[in-house]
Each structure stands twice: as C-alpha cells, then as structure tokens.
LUMDOSE-245374 format. One line per field, with one value per residue: residue number from 1; x, y, z of N, C-alpha, C in turn. Coordinates in steps of 0.001 Angstrom, whole numbers, plus 500000, padded with zeros to 6 digits. Example, Ala and Ser with C-alpha at 12.3 -4.5 7.8 and 13.67 -1.06 7.14 Angstrom:
2
pos <- (1,2)
n_east <- (513190,512850)
n_north <- (494310,497750)
n_up <- (507800,507080)
ca_east <- (512300,513670)
ca_north <- (495500,498940)
ca_up <- (507800,507140)
c_east <- (513200,512900)
c_north <- (496700,500030)
c_up <- (507800,507870)
//
This chain:
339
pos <- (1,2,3,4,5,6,7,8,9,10,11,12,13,14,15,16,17,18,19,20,21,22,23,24,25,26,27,28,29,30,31,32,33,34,35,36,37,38,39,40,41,42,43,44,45,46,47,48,49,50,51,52,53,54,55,56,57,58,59,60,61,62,63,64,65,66,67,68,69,70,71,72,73,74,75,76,77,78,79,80,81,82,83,84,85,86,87,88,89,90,91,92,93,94,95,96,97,98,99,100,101,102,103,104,105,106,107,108,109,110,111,112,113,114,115,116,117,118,119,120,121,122,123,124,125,126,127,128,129,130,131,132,133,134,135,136,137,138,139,140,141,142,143,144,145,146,147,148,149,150,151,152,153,154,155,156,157,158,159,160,161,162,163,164,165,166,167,168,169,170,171,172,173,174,175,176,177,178,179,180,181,182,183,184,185,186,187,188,189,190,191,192,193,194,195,196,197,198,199,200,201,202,203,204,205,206,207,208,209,210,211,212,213,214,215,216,217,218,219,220,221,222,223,224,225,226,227,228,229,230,231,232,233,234,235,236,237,238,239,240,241,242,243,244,245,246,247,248,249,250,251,252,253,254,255,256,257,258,259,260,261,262,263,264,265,266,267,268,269,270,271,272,273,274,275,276,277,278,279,280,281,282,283,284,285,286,287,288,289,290,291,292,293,294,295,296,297,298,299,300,301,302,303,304,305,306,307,308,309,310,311,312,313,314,315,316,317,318,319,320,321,322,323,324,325,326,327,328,329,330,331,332,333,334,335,336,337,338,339)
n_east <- (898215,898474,896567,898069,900452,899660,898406,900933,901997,900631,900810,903429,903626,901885,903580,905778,904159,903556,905933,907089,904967,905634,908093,907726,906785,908192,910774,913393,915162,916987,917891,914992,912167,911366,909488,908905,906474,906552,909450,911829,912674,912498,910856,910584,912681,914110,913710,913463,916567,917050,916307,917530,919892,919080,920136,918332,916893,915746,913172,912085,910047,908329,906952,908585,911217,913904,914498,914045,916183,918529,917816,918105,920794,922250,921466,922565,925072,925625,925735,923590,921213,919280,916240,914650,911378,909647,906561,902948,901025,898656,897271,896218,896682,899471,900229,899529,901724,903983,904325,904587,907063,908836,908326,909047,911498,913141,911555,909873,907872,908042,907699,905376,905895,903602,903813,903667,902140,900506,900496,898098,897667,895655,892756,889540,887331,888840,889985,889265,887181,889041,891448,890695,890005,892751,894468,892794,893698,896335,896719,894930,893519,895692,897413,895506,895640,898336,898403,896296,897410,899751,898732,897610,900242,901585,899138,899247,901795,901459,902750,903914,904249,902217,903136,901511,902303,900108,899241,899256,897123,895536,894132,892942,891109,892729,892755,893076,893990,892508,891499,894050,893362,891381,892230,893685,892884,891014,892938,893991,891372,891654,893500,893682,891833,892310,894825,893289,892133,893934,895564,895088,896019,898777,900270,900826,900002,900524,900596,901136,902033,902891,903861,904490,907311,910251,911176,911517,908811,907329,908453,907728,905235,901787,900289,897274,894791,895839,898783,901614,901193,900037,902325,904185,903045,902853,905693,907059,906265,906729,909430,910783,913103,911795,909650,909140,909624,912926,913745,915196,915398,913145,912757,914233,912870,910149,911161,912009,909058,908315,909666,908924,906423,904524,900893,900285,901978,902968,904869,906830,906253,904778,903075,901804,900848,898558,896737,895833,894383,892671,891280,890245,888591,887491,885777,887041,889867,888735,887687,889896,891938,890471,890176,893005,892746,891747,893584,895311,895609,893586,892388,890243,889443,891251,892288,894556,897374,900051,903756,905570,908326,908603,906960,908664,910850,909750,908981,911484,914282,913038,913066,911658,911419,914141,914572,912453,914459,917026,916349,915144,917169,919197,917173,916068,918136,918450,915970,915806,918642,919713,922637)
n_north <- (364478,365177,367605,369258,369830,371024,373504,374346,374579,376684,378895,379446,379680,382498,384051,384112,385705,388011,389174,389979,391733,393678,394435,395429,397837,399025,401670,403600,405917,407717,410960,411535,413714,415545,417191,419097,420260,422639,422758,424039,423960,421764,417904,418517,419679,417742,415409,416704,416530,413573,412586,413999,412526,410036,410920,412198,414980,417625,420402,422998,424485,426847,429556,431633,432813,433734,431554,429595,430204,429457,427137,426564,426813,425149,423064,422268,422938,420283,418647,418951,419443,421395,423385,426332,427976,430509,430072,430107,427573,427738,429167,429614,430353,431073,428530,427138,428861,427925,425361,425539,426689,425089,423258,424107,424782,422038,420648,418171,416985,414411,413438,414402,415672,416170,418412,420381,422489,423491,424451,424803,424742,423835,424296,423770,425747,428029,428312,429451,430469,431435,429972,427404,427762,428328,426368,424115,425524,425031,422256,420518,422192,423203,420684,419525,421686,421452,418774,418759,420556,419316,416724,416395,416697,414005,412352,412353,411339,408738,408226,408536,409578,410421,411906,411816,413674,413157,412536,410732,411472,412450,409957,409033,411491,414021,415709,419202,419681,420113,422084,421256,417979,418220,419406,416993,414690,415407,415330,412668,411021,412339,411362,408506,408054,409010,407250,405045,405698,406896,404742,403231,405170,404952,406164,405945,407114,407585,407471,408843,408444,410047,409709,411319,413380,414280,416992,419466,420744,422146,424380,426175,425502,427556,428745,428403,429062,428096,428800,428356,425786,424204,424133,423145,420385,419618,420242,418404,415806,415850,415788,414261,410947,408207,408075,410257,409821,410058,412521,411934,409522,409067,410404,408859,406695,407458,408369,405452,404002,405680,404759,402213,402462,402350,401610,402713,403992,403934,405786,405106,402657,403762,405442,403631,401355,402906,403896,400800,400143,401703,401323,398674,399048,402266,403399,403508,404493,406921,407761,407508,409652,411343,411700,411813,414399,415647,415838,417872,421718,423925,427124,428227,430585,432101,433531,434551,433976,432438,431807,428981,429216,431497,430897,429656,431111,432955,431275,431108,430336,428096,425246,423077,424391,424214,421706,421042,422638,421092,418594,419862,420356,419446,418711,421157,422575,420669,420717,423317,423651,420470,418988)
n_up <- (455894,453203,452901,455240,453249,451429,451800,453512,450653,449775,451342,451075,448805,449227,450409,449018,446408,448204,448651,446272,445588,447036,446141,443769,443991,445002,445486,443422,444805,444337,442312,442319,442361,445137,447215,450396,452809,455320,456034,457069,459321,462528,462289,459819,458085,458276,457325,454871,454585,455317,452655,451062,451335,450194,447451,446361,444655,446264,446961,449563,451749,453708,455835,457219,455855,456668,458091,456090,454524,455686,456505,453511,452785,455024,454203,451226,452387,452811,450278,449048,446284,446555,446239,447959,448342,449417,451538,452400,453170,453862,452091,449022,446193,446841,447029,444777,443107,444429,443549,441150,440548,441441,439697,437484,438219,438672,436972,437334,439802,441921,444482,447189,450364,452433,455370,457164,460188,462718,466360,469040,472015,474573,477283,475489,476038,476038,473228,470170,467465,465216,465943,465517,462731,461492,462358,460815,458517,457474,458224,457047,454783,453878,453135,451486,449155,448173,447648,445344,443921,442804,442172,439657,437427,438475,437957,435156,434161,435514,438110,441013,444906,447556,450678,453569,456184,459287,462383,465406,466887,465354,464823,467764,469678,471323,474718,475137,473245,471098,468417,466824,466425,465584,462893,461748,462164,460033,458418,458163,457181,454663,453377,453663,451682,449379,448707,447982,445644,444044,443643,441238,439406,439888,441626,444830,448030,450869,454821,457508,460831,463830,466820,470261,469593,469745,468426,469672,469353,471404,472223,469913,469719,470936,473347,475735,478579,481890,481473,482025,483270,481291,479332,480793,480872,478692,477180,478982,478246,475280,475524,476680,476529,476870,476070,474106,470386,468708,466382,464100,463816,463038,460808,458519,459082,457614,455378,454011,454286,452442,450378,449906,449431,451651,452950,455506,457924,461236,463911,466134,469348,471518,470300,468519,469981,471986,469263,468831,470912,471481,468944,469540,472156,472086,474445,476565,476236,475760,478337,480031,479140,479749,482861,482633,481980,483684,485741,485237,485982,485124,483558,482101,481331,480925,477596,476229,473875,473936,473127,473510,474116,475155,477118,478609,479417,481184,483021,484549,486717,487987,489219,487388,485214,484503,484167,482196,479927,480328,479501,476605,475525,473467,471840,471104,469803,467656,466171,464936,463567,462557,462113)
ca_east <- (899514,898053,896520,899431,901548,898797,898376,902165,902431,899831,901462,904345,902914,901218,904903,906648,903759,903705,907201,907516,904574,906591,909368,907817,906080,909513,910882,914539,914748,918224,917346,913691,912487,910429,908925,908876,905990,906977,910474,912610,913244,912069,910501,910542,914090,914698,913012,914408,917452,916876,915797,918666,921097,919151,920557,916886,916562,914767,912039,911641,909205,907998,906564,909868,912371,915038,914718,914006,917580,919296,917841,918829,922350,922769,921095,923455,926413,925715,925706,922057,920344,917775,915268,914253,910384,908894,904690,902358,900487,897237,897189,895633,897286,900828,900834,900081,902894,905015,904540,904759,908517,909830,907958,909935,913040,913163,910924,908896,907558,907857,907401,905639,905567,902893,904434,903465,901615,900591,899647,897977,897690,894434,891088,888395,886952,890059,889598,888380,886909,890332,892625,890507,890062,894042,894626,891974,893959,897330,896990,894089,893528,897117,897489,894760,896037,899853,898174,895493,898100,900815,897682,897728,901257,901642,898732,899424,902675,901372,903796,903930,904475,902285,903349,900980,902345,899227,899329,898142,895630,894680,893561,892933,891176,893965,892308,894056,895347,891469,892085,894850,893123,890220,892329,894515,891395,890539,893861,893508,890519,891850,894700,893403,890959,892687,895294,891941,891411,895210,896043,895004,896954,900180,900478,900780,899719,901168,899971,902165,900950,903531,903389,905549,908416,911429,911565,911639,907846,906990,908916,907553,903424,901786,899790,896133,894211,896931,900103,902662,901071,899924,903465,904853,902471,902978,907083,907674,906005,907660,910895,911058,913607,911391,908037,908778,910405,913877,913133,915946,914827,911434,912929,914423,911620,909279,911695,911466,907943,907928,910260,907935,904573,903124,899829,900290,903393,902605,905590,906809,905569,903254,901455,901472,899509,897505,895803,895731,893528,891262,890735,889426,887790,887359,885654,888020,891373,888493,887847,891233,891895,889327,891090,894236,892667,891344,894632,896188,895244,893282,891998,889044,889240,892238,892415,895530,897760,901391,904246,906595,909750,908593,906449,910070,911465,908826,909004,912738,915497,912569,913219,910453,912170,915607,914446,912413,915689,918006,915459,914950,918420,919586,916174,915596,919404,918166,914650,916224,919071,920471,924205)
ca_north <- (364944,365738,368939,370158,370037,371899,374477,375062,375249,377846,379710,379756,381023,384034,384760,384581,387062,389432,389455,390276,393017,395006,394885,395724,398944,399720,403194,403892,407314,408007,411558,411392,415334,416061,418930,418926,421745,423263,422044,425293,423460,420153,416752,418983,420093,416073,414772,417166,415952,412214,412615,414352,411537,408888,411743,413332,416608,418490,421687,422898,425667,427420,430523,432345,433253,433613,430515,429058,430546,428862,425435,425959,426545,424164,421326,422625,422384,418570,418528,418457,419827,422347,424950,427004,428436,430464,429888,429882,426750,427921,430197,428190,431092,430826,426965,427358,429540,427694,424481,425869,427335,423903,421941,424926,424665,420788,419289,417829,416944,412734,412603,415415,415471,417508,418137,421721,421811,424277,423660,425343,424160,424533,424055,424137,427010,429223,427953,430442,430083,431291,428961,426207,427964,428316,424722,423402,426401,424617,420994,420139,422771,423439,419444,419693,422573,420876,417824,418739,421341,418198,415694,416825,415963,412951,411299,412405,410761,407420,407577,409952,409341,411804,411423,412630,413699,412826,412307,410036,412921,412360,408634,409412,413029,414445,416669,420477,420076,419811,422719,420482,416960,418087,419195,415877,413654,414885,415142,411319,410860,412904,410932,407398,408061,409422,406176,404203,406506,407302,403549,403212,406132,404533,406705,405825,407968,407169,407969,408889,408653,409726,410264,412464,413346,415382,418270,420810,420997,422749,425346,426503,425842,428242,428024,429353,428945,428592,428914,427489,424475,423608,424548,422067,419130,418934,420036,416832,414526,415916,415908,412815,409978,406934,407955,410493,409045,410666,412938,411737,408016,409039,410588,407798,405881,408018,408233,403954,404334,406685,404021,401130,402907,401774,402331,403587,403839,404470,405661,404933,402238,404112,405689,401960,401187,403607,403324,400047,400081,402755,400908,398020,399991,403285,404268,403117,405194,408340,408198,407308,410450,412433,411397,412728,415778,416233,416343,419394,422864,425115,428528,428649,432323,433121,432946,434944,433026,432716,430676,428095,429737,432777,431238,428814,432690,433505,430602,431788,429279,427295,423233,422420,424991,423823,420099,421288,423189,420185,417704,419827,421398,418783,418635,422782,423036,419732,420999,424180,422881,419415,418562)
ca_up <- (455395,452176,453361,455476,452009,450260,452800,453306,449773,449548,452107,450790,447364,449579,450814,447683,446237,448938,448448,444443,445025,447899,445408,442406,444274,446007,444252,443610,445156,443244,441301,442810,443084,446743,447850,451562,453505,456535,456319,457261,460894,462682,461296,458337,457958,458821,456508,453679,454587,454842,451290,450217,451428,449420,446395,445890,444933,447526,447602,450810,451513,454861,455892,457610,455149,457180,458683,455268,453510,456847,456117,452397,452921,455699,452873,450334,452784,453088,448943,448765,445149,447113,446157,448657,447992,450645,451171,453299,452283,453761,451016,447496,445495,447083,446802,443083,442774,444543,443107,439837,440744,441805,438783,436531,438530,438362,435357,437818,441573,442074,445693,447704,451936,453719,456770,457514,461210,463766,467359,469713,473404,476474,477375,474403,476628,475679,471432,469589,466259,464373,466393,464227,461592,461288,462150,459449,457313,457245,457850,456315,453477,453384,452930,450170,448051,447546,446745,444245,442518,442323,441089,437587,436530,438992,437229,433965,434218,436458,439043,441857,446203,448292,451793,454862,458107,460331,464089,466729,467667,464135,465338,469074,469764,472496,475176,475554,471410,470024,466940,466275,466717,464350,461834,461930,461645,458361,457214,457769,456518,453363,453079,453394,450921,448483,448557,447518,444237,443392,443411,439692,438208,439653,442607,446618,448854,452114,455537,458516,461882,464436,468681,470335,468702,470428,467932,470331,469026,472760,472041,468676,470158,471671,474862,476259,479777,482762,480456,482695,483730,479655,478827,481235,480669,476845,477208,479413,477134,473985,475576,477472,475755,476605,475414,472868,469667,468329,465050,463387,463324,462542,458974,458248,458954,456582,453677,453973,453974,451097,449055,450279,449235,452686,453387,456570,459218,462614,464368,467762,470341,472421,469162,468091,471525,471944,468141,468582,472115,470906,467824,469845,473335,472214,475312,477854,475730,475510,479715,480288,478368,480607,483860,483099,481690,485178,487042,484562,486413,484212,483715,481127,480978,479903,476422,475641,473507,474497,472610,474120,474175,475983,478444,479128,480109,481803,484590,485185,487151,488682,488967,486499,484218,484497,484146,480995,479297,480275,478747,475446,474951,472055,470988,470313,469171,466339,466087,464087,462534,462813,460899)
c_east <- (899356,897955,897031,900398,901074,899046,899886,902386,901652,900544,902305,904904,902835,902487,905444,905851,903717,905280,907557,906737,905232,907531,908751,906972,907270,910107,912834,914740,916094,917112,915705,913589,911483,910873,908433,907901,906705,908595,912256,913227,912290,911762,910904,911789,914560,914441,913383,916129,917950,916668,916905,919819,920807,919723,919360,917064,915678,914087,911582,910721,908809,907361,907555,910928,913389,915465,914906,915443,918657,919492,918264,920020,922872,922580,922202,925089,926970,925734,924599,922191,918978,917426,915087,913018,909433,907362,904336,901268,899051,896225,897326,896553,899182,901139,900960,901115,904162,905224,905021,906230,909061,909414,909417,911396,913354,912383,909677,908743,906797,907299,906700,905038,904624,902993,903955,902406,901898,900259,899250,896782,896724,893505,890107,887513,887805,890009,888374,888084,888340,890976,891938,890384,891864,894502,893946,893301,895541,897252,895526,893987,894439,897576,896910,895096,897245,899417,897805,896611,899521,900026,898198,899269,901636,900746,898507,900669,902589,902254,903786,903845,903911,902206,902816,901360,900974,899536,898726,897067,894861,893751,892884,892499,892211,892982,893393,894390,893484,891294,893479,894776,892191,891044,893358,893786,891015,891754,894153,892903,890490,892558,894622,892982,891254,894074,894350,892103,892827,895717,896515,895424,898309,900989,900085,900949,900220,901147,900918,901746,902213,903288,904224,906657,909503,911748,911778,910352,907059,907375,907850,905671,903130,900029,898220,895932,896064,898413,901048,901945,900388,901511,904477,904705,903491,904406,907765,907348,906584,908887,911487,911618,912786,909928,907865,910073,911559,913856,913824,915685,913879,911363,912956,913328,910616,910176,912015,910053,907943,908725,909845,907025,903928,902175,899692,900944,903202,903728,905946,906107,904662,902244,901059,900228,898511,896282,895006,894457,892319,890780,889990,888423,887798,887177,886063,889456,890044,888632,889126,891717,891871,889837,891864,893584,892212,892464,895082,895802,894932,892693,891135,888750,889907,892491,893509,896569,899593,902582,905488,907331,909829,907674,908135,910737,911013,909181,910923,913794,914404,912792,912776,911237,913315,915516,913898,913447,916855,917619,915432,916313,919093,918651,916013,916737,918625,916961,914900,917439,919930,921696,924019)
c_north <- (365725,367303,369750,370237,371146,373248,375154,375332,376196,379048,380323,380411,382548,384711,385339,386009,387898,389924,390341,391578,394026,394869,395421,397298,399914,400702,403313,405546,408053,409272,412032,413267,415262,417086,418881,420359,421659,422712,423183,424259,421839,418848,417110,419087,418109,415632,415227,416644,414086,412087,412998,413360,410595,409653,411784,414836,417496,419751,421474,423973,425948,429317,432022,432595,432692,432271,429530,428817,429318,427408,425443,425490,425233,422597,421150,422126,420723,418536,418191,419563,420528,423341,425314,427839,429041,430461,429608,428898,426848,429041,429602,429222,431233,429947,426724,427471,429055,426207,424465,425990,426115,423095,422729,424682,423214,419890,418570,417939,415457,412407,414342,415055,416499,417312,419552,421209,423098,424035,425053,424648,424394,424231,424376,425710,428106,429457,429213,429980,430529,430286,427665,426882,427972,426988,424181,423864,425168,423000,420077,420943,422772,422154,418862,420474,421961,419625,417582,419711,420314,417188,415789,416308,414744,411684,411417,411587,409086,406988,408967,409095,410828,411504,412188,412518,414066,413394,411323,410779,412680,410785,408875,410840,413128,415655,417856,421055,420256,420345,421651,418861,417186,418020,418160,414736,413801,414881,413606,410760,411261,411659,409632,406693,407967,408061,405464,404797,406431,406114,402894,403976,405680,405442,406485,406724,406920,408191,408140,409546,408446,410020,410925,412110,414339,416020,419162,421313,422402,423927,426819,426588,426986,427544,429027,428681,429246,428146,428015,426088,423647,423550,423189,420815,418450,418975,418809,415678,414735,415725,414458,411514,408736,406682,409095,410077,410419,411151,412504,410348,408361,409397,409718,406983,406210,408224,406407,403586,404685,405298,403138,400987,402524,402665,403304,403163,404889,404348,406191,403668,402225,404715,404220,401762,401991,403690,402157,399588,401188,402315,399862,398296,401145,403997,404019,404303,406656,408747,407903,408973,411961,412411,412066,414297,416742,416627,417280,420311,423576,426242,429213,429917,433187,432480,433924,433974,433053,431645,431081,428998,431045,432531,430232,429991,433167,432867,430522,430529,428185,425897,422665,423133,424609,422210,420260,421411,422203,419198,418071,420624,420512,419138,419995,422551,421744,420165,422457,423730,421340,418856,417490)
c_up <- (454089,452335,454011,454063,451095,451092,453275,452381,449472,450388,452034,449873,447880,449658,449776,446761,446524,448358,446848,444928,445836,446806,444549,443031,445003,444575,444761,443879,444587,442161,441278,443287,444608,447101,449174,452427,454815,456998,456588,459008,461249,462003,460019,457308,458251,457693,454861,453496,454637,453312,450393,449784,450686,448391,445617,446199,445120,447295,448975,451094,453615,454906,456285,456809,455354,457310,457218,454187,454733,456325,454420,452502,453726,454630,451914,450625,453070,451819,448435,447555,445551,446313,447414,448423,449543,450349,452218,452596,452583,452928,449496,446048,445295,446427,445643,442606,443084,443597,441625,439182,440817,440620,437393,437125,438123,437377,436084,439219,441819,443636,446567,449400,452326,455029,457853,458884,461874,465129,468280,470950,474208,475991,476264,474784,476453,474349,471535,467650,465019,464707,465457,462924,460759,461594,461018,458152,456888,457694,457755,454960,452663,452343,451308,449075,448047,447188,445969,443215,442081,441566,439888,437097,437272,437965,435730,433508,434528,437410,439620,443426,446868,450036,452907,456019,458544,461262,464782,466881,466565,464296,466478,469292,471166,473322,475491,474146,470316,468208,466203,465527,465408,463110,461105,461333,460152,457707,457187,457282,454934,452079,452938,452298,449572,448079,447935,446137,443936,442732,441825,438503,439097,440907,444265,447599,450903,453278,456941,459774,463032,465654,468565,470174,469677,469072,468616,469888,469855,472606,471481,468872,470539,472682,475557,478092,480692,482074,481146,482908,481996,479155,479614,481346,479334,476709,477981,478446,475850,474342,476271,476408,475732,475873,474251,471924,469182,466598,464173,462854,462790,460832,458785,457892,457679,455385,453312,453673,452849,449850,448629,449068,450218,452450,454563,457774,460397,463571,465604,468896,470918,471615,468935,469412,471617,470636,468255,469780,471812,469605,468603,471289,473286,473472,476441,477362,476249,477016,480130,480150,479559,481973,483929,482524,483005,485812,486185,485136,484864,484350,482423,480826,480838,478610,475879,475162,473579,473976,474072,474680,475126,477241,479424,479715,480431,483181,485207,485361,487580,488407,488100,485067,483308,484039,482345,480018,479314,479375,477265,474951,473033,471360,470059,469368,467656,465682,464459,463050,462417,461684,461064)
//
C-alpha cells in the first residue's frame, strides 16, 4: 500500500508539472505580430486569418501581387491589421527586404509561419534537375532565409514562435511528388533541429506535419508523365472529405500549436497513421507505397509540365472530370479566398 501511495503521488506530481510547464510556455497571441509565406490563397491565406481572429497583426507575403492585394483587402474586410509584402522567398535578397518592411512597419516579427510550397507531380523519370532545384528553392531555402533573417531580433529579444509547415512526405517519401518529398525532409530535419538550439534563447520552433488537405492544392500543382491520369490520382485524394483533412480546421489547429509551443503537430488521422507505421516498419509503408505506385499509368517520356487547372479543361465533361469539379468546387472557391 505504501508504494501505491508513493507512486500515485509521484504521478500526480508529474501531472501537476506537466501541467504548470504547458502553461507557463502557452503565449497570449493578443497584439502578437506574424508574418505568414505563401499566404496570398490556401493553408496560407487560412492561417493569416486564424491569426488575425486571435487579434494578431498579420504580414502576409506571396509571389502574385494581384492575388496578394485580394487577400489583403479581404483580411482587412474582416478587421484584420495586415501588411501586404510581395516576395519570392526563394530569393535571400527579397526575404531580407521583406522582412525588413514588416519589422519597420510593425516594431517587430513575434511569430513567423513558413508556409510557402510548390508541388510538382510524375514519375522521377520526367524530374528534371530544376523541378528540385525549385522545390529545395522555396521550401527548404525559402524556409531558411525567413528564419535566419527573423533569428537576430527573436533572440535578441528571448521570445519568438517559428512555425514550419512540413508534410507527411516530409516523414514518408511519397512516390510521383519526390522534388517535393526531398525538399520536405530537410525542411524537417531543419526544423527539428533548430527547436533543440532555439530552446535556450526563449524561442519554440514548432513543426507542422500535415496529410492531405482540401485546399484545392490539385489545382494550383502542376503535372508531368501521363498528365491526366497524375492529375486525377492526386485530385481525388486531395479532394476527398474522409481522408483529406478540412483547411479550415487545420488553421485553427496550427495557430493552437503556435500558442502551445508544441514540438510537433501532426495533422489529420491518416498522416497520424501512416508516420506512425513507418516509424515502426519502414519497409512494409515504403513497398506498400511501391504497389500502389504500380497501378497509376505512366509515361516516363513526357516531361512537359502542365498545371492543374488546365489539365481539369483539358479532360472536358468526362465522369472523372465532373466527379473531380463536384468534389473540389468548395475547396478551389476556399482555396483562394475563404470569408
């Protein structure tokens, strides 16, 4: 009896401590500035806006302008406190510049998201040495230049939140997405790491590892080898309600995260599973993997590169089409701008 009393009260110690240090690491996001990449449309544009509603004032940045003035106003029209900075973040000169603009516009930069992300779709036999080099460029380098030019006043200060959109793929290589998968991996590997070292200047780096998401992502990819049949693999699984997660929860989710300081929020179910089975049988998830990569039709020798949206008007009224377009109609219409 003795040692059940001890042992519950130890237990009960661990609780009560866990408990105090999630609080005392939890961040009042009231007034909190974040600088959000690629956030002109999807996760991105979500996620600027989750942020806004806790009443943080938002930098959003992207490469499109247009698209970029759109998502201001629309932030603005909800009573968000936005900048608007356009950049291409795989550009170490831009990111400077931009970060510089939002530290001058606002005094500082407390929380920043790298969200920015390109994809491109088919057989490794279609990959060409740009298609990685332009994946590495923006979510890995990209990832690296907004974090090392925010470092400096984060840990001069001792308090700072830098929040990595990941991927599953970034856990899991994905066959068809590999330019994407590589440069995912190290932005995990960046991002883990750098939680380890930041810890002690007062800053949590936080790691965000999501599956498919219904952005209307499919759209916005673009597509090599036999176009239509890549185009219709990856658009069912992004669009599908039971297996890909709803972008709007998924903000949410990551501005909780971000208030937390988790280490690392893996969101969705089937990302949950899948990590979690390749963490303990790697090579059962990799041939698993290899299987279905067998049943996709491909065409190793075309390497012309073709986005979403135009190969979706390419395959016309057909059933597969029409099932696609019914499936992602909320999603595109939220993907660009969601009220």
């Amino acid at each position: 009896m003795k040692w059940k009393n001890m042992l519950l009260a130890a237990s009960t110690l661990g609780v009560v401590a866990g408990t105090a240090i999630r609080r005392r690491r939890e961040l009042d996001l009231r007034g909190q500035v974040v600088l959000v990449t690629g956030s002109s449309r999807g996760l991105g544009f979500l996620i600027a806006k989750a942020f806004a509603h806790e009443g943080c004032r938002v930098a959003i940045c992207a490469r499109n302008e247009e698209e970029l003035e759109q998502a201001r106003a629309q932030l603005e029209s909800h009573g968000a406190d936005v900048i608007a900075v356009k950049c291409d973040i795989s550009d170490r000169d831009q990111v400077s510049a931009m970060v510089d603009t939002v530290t001058r516009h606002f005094g500082r930069i407390d929380i920043l998201v790298n969200n920015a992300g390109i994809m491109v779709v088919g057989p490794v036999q279609t990959m060409n040495t740009e298609d990685f080099q332009q994946a590495m460029g923006v979510m890995y380098w990209g990832m690296f230049y907004t974090t090392m030019a925010v470092l400096p006043q984060m840990i001069q200060r001792r308090a700072g939140r830098i929040v990595n959109i990941t991927s599953v793929g970034g856990k899991v290589s994905v066959p068809r997405l590999l330019p994407y998968t590589a440069a995912k991996f190290a932005a995990v590997g960046f991002s883990e790491g750098l939680r380890a070292e930041m810890k002690k200047h007062g800053i949590y780096v936080i790691t965000v590892v999501p599956g498919l998401m219904r952005t209307g992502s499919h759209l916005g990819a673009y597509f090599k080898g036999k176009h239509k049949a890549e185009f219709t693999w990856f658009s069912l699984g992004a669009s599908m309600p039971v297996v890909a997660m709803d972008a709007e929860v998924a903000a949410r989710q990551i501005v909780e995260a971000t208030r937390r300081g988790t280490s690392e929020k893996i969101l969705s179910w089937p990302a949950h599973l899948i990590v979690r089975i390749h963490g303990l049988i790697p090579g059962i998830t990799t041939d698993m993997l290899g299987v279905i990569n067998r049943l996709i039709p491909e065409d190793p020798n075309s390497k012309e590169k073709i986005k979403g949206e135009e190969i979706l008007k390419m395959m016309g009224n057909s059933p597969i089409a029409k099932i696609i377009s019914s499936l992602a109609q909320n999603t595109a219409q939220g993907s660009k701008r969601t009220p």
